[in-house]
C-alpha positions in Angstrom: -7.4 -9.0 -0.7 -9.2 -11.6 -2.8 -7.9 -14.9 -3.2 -7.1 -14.3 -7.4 -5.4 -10.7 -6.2 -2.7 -13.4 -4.3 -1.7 -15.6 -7.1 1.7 -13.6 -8.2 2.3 -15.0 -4.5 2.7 -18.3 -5.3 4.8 -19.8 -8.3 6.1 -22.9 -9.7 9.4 -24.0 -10.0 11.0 -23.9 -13.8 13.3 -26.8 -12.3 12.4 -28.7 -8.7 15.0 -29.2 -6.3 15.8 -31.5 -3.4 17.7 -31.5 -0.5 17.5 -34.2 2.2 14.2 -35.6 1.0 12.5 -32.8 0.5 11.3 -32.0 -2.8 10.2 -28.4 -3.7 7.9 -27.7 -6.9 6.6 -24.4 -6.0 6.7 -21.4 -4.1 4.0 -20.2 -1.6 4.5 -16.8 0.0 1.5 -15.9 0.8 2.3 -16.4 5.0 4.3 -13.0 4.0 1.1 -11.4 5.0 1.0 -13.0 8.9 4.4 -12.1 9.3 4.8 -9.3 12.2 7.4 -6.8 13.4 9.3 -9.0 15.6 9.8 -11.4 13.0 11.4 -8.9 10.7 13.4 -7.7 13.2 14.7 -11.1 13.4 15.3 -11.7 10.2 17.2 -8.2 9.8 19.1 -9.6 12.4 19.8 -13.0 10.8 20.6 -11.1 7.4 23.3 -9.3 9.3 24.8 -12.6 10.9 24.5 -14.4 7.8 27.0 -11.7 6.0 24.4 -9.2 4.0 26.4 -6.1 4.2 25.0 -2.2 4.4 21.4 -1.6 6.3 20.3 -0.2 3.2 17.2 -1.4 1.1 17.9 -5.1 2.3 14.5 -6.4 1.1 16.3 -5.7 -2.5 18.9 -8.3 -2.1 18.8 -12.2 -2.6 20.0 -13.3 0.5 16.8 -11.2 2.0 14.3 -13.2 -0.1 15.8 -16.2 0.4 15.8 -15.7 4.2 12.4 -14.3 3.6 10.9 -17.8 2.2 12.8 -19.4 4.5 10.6 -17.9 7.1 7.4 -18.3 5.6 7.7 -21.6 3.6 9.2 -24.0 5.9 12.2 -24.9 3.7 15.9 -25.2 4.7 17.8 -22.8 3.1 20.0 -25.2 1.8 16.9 -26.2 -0.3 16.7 -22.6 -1.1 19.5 -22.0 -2.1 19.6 -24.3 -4.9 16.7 -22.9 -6.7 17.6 -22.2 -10.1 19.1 -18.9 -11.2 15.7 -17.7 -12.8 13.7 -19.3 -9.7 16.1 -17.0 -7.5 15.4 -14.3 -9.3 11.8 -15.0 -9.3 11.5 -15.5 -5.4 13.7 -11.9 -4.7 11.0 -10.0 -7.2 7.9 -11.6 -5.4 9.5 -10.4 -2.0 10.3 -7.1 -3.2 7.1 -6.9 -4.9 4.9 -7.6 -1.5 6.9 -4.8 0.6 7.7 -2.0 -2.0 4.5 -2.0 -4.7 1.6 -3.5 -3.2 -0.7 -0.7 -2.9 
């Protein structure tokens, strides 16, 4: 995939956040793509423990994006967490996006 096909991968925060000194100002998924089947499996696992309910279509819900980024950007999820509604939002369509309509 060329490097323009990966922008929708990354975005910039409509309203930065902190937690604990760190400051976040945008969004990089693109480590999406180096992520393997062990570490979904893990974070299926981790969805479960951290109260996502049903074992359908997970990858729809927030708590799965946020875990998601979690993963692949480094950031606490207490960080994550306090995105914005619209950044939320934002980050669950971008994961959904790379495992349901990239062709």
């Amino acid at each position: 995939m060329a490097k323009d096909e990966k922008a929708w991968m990354k975005f910039k925060l409509s309203k930065p956040v902190e937690y604990q000194g760190i400051k976040a100002e945008l969004v990089d998924l693109t480590k999406l793509e180096e992520l393997t089947g062990r570490d979904m499996n893990q974070l299926y696992d981790l969805y479960a423990a951290s109260g996502g309910n049903g074992i359908s279509m997970q990858e729809s819900t927030l708590l799965f994006a946020q875990l998601i980024a979690n993963r692949v950007t480094g950031y606490p999820m207490e960080l994550i967490e306090s995105f914005s509604a619209k950044d939320s939002f934002r980050l669950k369509n971008r994961v959904y996006r790379f495992f349901f309509l990239e062709a």
